[in-house]
C-alpha positions as CSV (number, residue, x, y, z in Angstrom):
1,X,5.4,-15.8,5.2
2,X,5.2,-12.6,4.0
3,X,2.1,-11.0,2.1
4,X,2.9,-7.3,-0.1
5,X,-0.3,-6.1,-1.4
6,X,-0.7,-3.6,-4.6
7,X,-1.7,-0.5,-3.6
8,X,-1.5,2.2,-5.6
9,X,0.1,6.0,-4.3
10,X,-2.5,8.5,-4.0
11,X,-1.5,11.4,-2.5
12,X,1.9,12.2,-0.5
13,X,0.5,13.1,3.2
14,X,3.8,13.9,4.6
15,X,6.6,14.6,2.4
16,X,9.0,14.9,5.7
17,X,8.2,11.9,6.9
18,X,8.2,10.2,3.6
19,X,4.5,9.0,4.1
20,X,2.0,8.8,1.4
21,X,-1.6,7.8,1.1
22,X,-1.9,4.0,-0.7
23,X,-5.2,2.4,-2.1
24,X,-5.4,-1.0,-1.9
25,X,-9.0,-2.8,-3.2
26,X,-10.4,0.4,-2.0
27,X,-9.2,0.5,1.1
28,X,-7.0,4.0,1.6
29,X,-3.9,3.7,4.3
30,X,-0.9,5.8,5.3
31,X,2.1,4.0,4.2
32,X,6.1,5.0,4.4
33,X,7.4,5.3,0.9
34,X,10.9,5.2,1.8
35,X,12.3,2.3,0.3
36,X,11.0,2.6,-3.2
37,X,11.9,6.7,-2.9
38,X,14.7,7.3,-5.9
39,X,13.1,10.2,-7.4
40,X,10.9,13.5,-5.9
41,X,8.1,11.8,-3.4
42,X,5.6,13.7,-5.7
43,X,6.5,12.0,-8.9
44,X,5.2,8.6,-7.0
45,X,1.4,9.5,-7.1
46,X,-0.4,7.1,-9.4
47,X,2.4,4.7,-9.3
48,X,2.0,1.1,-7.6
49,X,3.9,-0.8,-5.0
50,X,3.9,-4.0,-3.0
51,X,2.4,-2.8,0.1
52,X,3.2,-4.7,3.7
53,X,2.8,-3.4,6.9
54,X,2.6,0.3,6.3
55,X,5.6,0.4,4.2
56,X,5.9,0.4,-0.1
57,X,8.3,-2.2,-0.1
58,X,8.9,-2.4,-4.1
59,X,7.5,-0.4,-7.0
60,X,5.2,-2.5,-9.7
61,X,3.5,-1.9,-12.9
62,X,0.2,-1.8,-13.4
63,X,-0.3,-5.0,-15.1
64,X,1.6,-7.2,-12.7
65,X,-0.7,-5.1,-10.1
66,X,-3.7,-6.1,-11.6
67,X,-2.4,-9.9,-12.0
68,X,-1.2,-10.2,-8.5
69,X,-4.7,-8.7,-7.0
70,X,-6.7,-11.5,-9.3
71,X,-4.7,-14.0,-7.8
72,X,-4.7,-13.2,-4.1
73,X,-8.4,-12.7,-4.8
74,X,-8.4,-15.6,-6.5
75,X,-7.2,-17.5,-3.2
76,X,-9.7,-15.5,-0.5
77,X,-6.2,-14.0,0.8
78,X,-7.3,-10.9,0.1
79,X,-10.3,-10.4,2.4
80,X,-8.1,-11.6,5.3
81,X,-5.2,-9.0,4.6
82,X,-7.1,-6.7,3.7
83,X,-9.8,-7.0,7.1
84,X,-6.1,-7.3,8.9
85,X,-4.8,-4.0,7.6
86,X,-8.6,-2.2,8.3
87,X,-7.6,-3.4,11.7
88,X,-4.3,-1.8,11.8
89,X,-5.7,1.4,11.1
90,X,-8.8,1.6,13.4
91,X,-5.7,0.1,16.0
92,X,-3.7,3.4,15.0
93,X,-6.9,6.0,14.7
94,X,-7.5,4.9,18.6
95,X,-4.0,5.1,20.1
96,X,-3.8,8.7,18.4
């Protein structure tokens, strides 16, 4: 099963790359913005997207954000993908 997490775009970190800087729960992270990329990467700050495994996978609004956090909240699965993705980034900090 797959898991996509709201997170909104904060800040574009590398517009070559196509990488941008995502908050999910609080929790900032590096993601690739490539697949939801139809306009200039800068217009994309402050928009939301499903979030999984370091890439936006779709663009959402804010509302269905909101709902989808509530619920995953709502079920504990938060916590766990959220602990998972804290993981992934200490993982990626060390091998740099």
């Amino acid at each position: 099963m797959c898991l996509g997490i709201p997170g909104q775009i904060v800040a574009i970190t590398d517009e070559a790359r196509m990488m941008a800087l995502a908050e999910v729960s609080g929790v900032r992270r590096e993601v690739n913005v490539a697949c939801i990329l139809d306009r200039p990467i800068a217009d994309l700050v402050g928009e939301w997207a499903l979030i999984h495994v370091g890439f936006a996978m779709a663009r959402i609004d804010a509302d269905e954000a909101a709902k989808t956090l509530q619920a995953l909240h709502d079920l504990g699965e938060a916590q766990e993908a959220l602990e998972a993705m804290e993981e992934g980034a200490k993982a990626l900090e060390v091998g740099q």
